[in-house]
N, CA, C and O atoms as CSV, one atom per row, in Angstrom:
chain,resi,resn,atom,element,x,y,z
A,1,UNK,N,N,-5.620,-13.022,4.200
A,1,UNK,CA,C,-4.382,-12.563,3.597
A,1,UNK,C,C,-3.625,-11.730,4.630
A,1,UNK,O,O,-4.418,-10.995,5.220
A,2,UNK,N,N,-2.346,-11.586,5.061
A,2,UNK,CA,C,-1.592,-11.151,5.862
A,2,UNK,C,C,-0.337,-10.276,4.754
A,2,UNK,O,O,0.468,-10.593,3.878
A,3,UNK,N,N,-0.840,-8.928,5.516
A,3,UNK,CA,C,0.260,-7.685,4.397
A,3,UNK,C,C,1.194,-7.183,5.566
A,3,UNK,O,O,1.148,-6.946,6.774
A,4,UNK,N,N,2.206,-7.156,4.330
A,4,UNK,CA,C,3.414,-6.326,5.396
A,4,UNK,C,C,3.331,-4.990,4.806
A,4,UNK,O,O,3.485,-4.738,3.611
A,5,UNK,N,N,3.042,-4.046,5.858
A,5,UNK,CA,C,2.924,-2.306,5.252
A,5,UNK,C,C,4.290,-1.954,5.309
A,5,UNK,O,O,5.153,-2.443,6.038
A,6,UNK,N,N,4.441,-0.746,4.175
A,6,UNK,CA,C,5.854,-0.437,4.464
A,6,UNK,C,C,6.067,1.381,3.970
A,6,UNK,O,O,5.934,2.066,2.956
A,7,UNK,N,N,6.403,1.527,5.173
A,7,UNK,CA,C,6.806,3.083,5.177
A,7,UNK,C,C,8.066,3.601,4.697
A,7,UNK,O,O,8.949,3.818,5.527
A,8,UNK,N,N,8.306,3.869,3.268
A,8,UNK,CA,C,10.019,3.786,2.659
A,8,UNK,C,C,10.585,5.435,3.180
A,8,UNK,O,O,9.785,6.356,3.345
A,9,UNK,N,N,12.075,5.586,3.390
A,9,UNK,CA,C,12.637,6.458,3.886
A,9,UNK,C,C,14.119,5.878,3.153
A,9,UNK,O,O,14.531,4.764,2.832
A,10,UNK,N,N,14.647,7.240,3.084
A,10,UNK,CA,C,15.981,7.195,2.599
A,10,UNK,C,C,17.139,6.369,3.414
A,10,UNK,O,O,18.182,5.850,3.017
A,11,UNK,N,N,16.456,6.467,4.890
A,11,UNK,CA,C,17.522,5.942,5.967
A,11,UNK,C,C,16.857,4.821,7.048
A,11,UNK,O,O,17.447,4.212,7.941
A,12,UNK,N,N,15.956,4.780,6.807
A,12,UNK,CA,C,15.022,4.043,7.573
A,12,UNK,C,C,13.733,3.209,6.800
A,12,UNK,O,O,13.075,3.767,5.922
A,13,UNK,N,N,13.485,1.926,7.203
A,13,UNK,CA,C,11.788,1.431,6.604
A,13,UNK,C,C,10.997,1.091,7.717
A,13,UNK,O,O,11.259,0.034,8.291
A,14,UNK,N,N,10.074,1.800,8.126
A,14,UNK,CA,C,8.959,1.695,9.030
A,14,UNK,C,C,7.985,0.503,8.344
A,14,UNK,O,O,7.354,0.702,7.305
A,15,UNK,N,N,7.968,-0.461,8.911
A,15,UNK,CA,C,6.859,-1.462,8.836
A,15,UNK,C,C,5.752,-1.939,9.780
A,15,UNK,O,O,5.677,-1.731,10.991
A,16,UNK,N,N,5.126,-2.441,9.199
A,16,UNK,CA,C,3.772,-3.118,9.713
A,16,UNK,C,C,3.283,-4.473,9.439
A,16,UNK,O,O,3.622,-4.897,8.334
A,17,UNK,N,N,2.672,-5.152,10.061
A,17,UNK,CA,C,1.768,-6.180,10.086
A,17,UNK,C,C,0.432,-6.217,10.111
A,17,UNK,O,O,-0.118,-5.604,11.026
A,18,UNK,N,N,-0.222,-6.783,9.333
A,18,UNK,CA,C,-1.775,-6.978,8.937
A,18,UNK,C,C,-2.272,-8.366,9.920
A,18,UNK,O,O,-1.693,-9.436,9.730
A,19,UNK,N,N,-2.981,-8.301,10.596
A,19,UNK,CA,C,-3.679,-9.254,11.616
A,19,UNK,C,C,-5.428,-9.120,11.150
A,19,UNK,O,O,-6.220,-8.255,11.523
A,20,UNK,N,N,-5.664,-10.210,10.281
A,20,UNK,CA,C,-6.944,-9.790,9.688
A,20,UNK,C,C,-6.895,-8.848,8.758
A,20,UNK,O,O,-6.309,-8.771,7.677
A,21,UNK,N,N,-8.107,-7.640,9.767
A,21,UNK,CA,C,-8.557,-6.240,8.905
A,21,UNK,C,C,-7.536,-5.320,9.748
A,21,UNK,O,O,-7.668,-4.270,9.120
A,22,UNK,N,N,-6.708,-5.067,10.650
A,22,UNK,CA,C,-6.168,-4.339,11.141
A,22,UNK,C,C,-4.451,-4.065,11.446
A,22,UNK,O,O,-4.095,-4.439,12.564
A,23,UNK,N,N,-3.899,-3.754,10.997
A,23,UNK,CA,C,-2.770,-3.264,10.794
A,23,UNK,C,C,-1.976,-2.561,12.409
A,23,UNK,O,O,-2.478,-1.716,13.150
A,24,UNK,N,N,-0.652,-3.248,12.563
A,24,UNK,CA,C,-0.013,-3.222,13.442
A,24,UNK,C,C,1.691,-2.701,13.467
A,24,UNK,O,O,2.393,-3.456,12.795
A,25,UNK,N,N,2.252,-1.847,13.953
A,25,UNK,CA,C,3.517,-1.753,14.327
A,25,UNK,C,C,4.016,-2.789,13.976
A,25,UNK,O,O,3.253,-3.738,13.790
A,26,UNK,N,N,5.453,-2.967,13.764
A,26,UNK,CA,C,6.045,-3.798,13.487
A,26,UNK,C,C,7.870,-3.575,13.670
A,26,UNK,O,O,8.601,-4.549,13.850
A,27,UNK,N,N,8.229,-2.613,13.615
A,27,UNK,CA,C,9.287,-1.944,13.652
A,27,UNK,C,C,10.212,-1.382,13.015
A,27,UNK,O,O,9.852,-1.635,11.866
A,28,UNK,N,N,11.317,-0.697,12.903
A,28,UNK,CA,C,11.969,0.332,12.307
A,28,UNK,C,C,13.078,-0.810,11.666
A,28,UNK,O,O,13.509,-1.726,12.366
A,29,UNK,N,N,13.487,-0.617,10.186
A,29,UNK,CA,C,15.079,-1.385,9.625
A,29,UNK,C,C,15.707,-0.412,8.868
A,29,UNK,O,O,15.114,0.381,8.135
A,30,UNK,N,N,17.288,-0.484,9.095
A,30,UNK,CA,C,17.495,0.487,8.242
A,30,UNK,C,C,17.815,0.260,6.646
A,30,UNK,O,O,18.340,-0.689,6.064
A,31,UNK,N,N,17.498,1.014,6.359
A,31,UNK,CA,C,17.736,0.896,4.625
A,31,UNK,C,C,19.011,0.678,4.338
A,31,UNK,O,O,19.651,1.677,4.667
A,32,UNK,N,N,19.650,-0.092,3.914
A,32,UNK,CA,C,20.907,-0.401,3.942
A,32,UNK,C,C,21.156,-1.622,3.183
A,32,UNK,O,O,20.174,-2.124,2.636
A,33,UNK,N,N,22.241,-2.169,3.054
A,33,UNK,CA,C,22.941,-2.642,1.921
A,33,UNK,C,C,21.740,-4.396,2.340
A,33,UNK,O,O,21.363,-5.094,1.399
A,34,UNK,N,N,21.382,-4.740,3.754
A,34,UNK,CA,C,20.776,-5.784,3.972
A,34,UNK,C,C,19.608,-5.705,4.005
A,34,UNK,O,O,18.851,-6.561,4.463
A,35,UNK,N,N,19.183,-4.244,3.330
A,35,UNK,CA,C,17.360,-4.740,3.318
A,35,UNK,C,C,16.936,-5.645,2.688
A,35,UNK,O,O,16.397,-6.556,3.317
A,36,UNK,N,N,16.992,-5.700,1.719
A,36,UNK,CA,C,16.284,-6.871,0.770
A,36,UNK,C,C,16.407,-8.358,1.503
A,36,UNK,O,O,15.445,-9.125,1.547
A,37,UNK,N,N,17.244,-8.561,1.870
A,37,UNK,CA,C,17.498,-9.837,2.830
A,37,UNK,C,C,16.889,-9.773,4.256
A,37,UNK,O,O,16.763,-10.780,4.952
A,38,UNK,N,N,16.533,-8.578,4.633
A,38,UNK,CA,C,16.333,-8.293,5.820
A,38,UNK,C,C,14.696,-8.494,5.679
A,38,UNK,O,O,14.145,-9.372,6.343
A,39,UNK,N,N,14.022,-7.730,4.877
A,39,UNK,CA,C,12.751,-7.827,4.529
A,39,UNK,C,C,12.134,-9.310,3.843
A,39,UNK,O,O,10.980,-9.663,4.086
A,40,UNK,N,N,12.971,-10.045,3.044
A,40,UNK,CA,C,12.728,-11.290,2.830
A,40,UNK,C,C,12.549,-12.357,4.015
A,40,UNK,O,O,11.765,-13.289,3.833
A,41,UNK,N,N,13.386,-12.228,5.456
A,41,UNK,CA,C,13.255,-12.729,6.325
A,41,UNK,C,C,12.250,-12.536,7.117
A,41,UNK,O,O,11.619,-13.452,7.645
A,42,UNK,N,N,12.087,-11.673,7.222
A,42,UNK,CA,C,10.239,-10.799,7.689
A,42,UNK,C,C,9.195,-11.403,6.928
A,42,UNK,O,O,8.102,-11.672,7.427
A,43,UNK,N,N,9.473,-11.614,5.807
A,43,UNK,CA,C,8.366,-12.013,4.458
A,43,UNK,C,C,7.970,-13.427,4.949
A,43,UNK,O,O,6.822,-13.864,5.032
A,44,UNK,N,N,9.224,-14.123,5.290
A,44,UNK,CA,C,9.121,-16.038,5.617
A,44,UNK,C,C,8.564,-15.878,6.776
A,44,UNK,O,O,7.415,-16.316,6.831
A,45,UNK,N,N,9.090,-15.266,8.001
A,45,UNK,CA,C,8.717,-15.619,9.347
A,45,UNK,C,C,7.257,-14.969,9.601
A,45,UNK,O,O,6.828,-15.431,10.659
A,46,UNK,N,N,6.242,-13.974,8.959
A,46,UNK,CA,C,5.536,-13.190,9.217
A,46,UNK,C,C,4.378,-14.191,8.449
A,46,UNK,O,O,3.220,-14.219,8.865
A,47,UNK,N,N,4.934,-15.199,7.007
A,47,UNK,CA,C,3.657,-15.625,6.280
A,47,UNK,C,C,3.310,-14.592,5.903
A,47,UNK,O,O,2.123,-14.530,6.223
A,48,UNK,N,N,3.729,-13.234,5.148
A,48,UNK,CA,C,3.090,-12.457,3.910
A,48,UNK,C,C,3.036,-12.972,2.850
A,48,UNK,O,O,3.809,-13.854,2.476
A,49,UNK,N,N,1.938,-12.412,2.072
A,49,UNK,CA,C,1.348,-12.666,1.226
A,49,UNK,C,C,0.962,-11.481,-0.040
A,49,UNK,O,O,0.473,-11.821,-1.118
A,50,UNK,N,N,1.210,-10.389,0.241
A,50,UNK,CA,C,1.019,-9.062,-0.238
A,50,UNK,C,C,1.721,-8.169,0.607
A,50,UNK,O,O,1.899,-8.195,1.825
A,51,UNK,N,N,2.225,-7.072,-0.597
A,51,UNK,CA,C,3.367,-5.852,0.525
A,51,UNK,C,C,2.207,-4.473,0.088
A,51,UNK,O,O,1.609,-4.377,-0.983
A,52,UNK,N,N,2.143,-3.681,1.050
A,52,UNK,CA,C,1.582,-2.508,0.184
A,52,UNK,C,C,2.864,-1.230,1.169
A,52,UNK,O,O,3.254,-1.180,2.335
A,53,UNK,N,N,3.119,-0.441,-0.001
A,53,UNK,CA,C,4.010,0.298,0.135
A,53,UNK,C,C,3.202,1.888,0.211
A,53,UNK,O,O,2.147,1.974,-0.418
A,54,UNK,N,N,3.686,3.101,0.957
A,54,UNK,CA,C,3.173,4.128,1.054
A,54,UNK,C,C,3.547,4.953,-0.076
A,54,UNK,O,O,4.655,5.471,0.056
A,55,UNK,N,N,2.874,5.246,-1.255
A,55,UNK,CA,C,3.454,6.348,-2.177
A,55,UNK,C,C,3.452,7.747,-1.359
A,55,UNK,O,O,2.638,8.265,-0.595
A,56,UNK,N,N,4.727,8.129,-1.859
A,56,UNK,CA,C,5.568,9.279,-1.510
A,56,UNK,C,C,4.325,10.186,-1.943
A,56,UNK,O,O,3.734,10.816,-1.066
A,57,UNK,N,N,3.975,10.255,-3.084
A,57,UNK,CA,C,3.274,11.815,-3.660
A,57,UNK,C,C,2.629,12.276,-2.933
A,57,UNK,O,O,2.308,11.704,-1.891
A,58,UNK,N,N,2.140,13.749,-3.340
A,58,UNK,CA,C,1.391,14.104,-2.244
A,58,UNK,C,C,0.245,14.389,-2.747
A,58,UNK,O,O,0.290,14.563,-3.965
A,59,UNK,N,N,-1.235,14.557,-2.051
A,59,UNK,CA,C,-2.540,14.660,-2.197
A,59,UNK,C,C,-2.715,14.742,-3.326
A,59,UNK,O,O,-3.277,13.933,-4.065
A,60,UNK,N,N,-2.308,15.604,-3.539
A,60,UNK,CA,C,-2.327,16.707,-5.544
A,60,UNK,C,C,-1.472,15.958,-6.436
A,60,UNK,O,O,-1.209,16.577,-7.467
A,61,UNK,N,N,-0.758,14.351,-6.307
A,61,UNK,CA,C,-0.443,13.595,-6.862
A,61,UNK,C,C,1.301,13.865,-7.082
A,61,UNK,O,O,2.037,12.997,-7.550
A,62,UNK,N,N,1.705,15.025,-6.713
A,62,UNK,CA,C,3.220,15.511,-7.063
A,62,UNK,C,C,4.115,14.712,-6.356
A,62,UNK,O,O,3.945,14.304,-5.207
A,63,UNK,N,N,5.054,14.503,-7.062
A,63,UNK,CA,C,6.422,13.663,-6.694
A,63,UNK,C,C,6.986,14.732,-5.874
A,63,UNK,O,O,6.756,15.941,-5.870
A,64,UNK,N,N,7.867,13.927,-5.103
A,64,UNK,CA,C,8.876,14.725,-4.091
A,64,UNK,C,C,10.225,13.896,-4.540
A,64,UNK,O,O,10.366,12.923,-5.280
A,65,UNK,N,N,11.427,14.916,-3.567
A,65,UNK,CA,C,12.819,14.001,-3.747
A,65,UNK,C,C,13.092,12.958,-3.619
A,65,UNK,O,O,14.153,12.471,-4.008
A,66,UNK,N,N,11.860,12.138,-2.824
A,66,UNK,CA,C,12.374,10.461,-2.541
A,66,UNK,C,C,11.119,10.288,-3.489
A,66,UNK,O,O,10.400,10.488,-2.510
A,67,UNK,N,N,10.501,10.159,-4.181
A,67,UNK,CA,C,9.872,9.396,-5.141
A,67,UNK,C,C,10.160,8.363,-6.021
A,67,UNK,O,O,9.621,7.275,-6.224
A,68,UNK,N,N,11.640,9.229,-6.762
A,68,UNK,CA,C,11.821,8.770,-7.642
A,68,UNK,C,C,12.820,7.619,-6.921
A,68,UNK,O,O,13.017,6.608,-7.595
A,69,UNK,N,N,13.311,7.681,-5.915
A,69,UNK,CA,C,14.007,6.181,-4.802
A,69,UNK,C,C,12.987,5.197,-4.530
A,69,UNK,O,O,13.116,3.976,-4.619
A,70,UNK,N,N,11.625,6.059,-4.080
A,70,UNK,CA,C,10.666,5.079,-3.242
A,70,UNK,C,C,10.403,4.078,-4.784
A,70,UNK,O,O,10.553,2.866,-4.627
A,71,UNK,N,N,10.008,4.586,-6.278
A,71,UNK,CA,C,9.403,3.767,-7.104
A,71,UNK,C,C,10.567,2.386,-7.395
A,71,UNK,O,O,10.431,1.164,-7.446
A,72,UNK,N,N,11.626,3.248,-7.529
A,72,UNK,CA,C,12.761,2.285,-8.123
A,72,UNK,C,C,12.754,1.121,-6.791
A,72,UNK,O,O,13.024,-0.031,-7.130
A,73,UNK,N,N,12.445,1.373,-5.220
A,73,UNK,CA,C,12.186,0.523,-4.707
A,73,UNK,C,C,11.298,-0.773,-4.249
A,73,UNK,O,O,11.455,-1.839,-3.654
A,74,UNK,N,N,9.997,0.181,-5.069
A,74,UNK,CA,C,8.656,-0.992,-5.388
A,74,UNK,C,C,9.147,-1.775,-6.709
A,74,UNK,O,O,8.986,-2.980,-6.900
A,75,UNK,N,N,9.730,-0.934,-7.521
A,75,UNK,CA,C,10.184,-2.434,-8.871
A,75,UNK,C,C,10.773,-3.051,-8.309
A,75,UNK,O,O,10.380,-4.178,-8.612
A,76,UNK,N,N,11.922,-3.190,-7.265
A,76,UNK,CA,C,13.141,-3.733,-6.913
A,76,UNK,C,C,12.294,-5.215,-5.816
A,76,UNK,O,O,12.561,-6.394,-5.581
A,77,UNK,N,N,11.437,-4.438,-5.510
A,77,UNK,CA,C,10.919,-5.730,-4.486
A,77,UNK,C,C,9.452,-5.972,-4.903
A,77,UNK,O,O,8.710,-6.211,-3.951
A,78,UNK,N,N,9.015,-5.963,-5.832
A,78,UNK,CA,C,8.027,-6.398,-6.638
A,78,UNK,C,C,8.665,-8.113,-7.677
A,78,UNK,O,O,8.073,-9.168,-7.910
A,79,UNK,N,N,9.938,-7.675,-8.003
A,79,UNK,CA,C,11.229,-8.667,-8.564
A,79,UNK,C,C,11.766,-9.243,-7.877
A,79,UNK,O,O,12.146,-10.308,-8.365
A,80,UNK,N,N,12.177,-9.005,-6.346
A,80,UNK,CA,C,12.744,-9.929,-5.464
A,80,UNK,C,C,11.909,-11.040,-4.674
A,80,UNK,O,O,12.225,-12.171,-4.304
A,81,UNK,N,N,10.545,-10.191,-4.533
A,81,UNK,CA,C,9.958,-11.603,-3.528
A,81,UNK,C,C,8.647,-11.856,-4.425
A,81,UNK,O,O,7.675,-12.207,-3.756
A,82,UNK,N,N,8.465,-11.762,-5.597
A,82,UNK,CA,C,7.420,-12.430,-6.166
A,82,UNK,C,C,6.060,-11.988,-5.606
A,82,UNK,O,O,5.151,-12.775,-5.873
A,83,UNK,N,N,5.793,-11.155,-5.053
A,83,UNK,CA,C,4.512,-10.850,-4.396
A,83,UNK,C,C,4.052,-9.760,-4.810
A,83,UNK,O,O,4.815,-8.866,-5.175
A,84,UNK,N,N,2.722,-9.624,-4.833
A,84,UNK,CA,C,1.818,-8.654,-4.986
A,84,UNK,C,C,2.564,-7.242,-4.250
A,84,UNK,O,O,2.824,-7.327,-3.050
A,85,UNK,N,N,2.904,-5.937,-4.997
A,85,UNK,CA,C,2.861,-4.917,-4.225
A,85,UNK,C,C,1.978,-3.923,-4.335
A,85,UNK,O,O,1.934,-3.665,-5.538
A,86,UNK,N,N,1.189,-3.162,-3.707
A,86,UNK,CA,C,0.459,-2.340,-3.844
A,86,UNK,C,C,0.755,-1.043,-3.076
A,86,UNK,O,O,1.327,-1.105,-1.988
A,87,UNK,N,N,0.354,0.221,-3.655
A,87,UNK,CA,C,0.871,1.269,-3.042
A,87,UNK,C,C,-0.202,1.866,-2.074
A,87,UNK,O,O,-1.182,1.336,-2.597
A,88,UNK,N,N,-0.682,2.544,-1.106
A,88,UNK,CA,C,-1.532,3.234,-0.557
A,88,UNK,C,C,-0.893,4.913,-0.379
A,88,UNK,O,O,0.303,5.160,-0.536
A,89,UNK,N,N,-1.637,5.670,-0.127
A,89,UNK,CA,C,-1.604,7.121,0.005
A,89,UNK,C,C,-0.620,7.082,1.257
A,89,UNK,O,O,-0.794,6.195,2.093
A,90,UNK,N,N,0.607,8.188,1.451
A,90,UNK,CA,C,0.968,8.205,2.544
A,90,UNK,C,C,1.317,9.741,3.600
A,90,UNK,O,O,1.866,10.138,4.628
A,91,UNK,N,N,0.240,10.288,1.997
A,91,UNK,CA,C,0.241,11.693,2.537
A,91,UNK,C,C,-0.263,11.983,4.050
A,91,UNK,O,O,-1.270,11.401,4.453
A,92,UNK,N,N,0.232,12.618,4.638
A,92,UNK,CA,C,-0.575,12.770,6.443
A,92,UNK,C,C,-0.455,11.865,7.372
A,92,UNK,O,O,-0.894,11.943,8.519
A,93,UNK,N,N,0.297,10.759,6.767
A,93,UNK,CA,C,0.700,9.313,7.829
A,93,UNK,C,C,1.939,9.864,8.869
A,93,UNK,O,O,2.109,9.339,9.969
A,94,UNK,N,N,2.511,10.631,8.532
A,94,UNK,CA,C,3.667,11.228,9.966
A,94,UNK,C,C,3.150,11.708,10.226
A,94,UNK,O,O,2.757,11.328,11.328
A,95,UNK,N,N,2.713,12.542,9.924
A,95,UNK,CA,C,1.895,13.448,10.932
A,95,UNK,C,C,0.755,12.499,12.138
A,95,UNK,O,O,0.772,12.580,13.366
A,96,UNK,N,N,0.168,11.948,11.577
A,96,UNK,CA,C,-0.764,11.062,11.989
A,96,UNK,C,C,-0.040,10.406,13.526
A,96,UNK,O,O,-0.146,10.587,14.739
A,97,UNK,N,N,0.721,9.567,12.579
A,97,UNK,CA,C,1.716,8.643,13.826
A,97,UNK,C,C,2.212,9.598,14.501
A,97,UNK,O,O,1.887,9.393,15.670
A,98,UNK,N,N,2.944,10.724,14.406
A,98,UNK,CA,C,3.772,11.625,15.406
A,98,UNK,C,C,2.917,12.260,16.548
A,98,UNK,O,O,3.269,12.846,17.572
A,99,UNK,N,N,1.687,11.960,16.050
A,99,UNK,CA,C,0.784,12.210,17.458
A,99,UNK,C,C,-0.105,11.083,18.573
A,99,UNK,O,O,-0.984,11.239,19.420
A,100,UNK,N,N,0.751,9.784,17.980
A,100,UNK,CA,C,0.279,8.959,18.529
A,100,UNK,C,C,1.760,8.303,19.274
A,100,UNK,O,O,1.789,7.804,20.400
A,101,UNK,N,N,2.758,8.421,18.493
A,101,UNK,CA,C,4.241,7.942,18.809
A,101,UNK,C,C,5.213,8.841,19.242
A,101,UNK,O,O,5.474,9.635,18.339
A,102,UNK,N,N,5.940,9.065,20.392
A,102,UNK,CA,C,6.804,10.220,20.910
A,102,UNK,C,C,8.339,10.250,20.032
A,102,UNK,O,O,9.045,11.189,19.664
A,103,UNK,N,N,8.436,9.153,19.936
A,103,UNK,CA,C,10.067,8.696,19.431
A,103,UNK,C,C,9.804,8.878,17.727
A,103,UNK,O,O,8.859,8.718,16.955
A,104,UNK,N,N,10.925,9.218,17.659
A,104,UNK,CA,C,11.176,9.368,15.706
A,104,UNK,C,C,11.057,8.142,15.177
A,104,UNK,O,O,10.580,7.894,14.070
A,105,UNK,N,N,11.558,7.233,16.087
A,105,UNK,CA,C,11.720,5.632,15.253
A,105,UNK,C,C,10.402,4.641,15.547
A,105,UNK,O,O,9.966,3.864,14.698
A,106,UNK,N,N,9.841,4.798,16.893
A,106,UNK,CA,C,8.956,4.600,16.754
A,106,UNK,C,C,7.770,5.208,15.277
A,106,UNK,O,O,7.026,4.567,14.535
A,107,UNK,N,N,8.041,6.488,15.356
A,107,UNK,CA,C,7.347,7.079,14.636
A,107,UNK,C,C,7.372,6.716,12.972
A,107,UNK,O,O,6.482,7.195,12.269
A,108,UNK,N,N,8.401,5.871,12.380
A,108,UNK,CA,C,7.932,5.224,11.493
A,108,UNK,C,C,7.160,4.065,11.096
A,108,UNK,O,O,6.724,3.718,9.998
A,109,UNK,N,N,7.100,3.597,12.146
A,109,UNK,CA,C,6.363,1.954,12.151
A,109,UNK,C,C,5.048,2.486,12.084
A,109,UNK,O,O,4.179,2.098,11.304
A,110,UNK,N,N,4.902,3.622,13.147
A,110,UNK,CA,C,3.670,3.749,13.053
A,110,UNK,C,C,3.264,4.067,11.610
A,110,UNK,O,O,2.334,3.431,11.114
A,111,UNK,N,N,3.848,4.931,10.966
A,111,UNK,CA,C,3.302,5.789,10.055
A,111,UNK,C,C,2.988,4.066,8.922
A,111,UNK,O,O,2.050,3.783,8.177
A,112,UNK,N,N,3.961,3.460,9.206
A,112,UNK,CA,C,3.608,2.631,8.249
A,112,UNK,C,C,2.263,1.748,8.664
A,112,UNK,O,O,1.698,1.036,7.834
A,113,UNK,N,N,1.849,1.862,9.935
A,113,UNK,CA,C,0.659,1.059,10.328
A,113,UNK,C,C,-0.664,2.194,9.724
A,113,UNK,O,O,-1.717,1.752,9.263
A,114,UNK,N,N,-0.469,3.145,9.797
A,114,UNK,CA,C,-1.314,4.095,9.184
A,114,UNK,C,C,-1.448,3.786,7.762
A,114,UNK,O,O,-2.479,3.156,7.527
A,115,UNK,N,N,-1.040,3.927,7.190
A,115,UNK,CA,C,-0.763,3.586,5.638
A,115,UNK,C,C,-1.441,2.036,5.248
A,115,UNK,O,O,-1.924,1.811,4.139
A,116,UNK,N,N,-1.385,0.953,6.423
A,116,UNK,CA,C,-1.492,-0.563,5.989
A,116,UNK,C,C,-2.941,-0.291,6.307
A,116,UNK,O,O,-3.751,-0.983,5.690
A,117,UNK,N,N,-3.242,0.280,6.858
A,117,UNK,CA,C,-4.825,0.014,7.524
A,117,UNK,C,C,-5.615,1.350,6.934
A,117,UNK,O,O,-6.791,1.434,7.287
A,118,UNK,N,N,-5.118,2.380,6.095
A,118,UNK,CA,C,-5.485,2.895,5.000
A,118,UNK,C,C,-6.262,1.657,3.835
A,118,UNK,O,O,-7.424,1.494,3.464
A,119,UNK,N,N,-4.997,0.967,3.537
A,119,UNK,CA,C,-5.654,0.153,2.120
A,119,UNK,C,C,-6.145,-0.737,3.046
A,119,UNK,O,O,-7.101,-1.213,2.433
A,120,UNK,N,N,-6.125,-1.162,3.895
A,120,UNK,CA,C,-7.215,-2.333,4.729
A,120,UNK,C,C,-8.762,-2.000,4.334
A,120,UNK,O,O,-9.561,-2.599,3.614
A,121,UNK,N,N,-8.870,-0.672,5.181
A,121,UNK,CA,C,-10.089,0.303,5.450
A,121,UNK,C,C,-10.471,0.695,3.482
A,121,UNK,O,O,-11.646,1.042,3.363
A,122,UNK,N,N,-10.038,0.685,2.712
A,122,UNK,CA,C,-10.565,0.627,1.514
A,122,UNK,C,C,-10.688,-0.889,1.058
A,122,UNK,O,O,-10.399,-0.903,-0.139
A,123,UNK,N,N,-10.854,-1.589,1.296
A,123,UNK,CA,C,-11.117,-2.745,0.934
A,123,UNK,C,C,-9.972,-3.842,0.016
A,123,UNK,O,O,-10.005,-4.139,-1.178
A,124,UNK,N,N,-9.150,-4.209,0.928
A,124,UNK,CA,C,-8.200,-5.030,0.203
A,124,UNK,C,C,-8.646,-5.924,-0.367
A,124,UNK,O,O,-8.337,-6.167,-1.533
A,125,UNK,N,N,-9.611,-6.740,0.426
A,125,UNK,CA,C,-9.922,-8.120,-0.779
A,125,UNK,C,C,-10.195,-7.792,-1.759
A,125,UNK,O,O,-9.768,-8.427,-2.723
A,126,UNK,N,N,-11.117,-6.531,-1.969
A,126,UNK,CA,C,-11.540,-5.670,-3.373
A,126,UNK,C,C,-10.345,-5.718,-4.049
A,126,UNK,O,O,-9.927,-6.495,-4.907
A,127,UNK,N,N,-9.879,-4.777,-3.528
A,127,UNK,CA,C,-8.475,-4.492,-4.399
A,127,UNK,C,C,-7.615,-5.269,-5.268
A,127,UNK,O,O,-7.268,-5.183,-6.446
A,128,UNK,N,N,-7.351,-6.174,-4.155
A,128,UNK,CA,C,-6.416,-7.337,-4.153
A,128,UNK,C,C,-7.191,-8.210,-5.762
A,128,UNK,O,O,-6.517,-8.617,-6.709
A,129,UNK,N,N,-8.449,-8.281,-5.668
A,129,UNK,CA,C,-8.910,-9.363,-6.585
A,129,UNK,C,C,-9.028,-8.569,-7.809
A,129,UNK,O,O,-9.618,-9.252,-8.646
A,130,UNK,N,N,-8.605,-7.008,-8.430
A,130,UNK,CA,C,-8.947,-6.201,-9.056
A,130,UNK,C,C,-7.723,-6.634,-9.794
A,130,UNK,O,O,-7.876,-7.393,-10.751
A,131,UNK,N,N,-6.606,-6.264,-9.481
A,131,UNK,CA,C,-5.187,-6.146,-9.625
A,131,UNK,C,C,-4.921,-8.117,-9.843
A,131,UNK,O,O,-3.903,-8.374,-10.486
A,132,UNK,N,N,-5.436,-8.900,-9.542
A,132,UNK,CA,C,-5.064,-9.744,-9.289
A,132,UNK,C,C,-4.832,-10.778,-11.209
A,132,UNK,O,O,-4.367,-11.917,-11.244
């Protein structure tokens, strides 16, 4: 199964690619009036099969100011491309990437490769066949 990770931001979507069990950079798009088209084209050319998205909350489960954007954005593309979405933890993923990535924009892809290889490293096929 091949997942596209996705790091949501008000102004930016940091993504990733799943190669196997391991999760990869992929690059920065901006959130904007052509995401959905933009990410659907990623969806065809990449062969995904499952999206897993980083929930905003934090450790202790609390919503923040983009929460209530990030959810309305998992319904929105849960409805547009027919595919499995799943959320992973994305608490500590900037941080994470910002010490592996110098650049801000870099620094979302990463965070979103952090996040994809989060739910990798817990067992997606598990998952995947739970939810399924």
């Amino acid at each position: 199964m091949r997942y596209l990770g996705i790091d949501y931001g008000a102004k930016r979507i940091g993504l990733a690619i799943s190669s196997e069990n391991i999760a990869f950079p992929r690059g920065v798009i901006p959130n904007d009036a052509n995401l959905f088209a933009t990410l659907a084209d990623i969806i065809k050319k990449e062969k995904i099969s499952a999206i897993v998205v980083g929930d905003t909350r934090s450790f202790g489960g609390l919503a923040n100011p983009v929460t209530k954007e990030a959810d309305a954005f998992v319904e929105r593309l849960k409805r547009e491309t027919g595919l499995s979405v799943a959320s992973a933890g994305e608490a500590g993923s900037s941080v994470e990437a910002g010490r592996h990535a110098p650049s801000e924009q870099k620094h979302d892809d990463a965070a979103a490769a952090f996040i994809l290889q989060r739910y990798l490293d817990m067992g997606a096929s598990r998952v995947d066949s739970d939810h399924a």
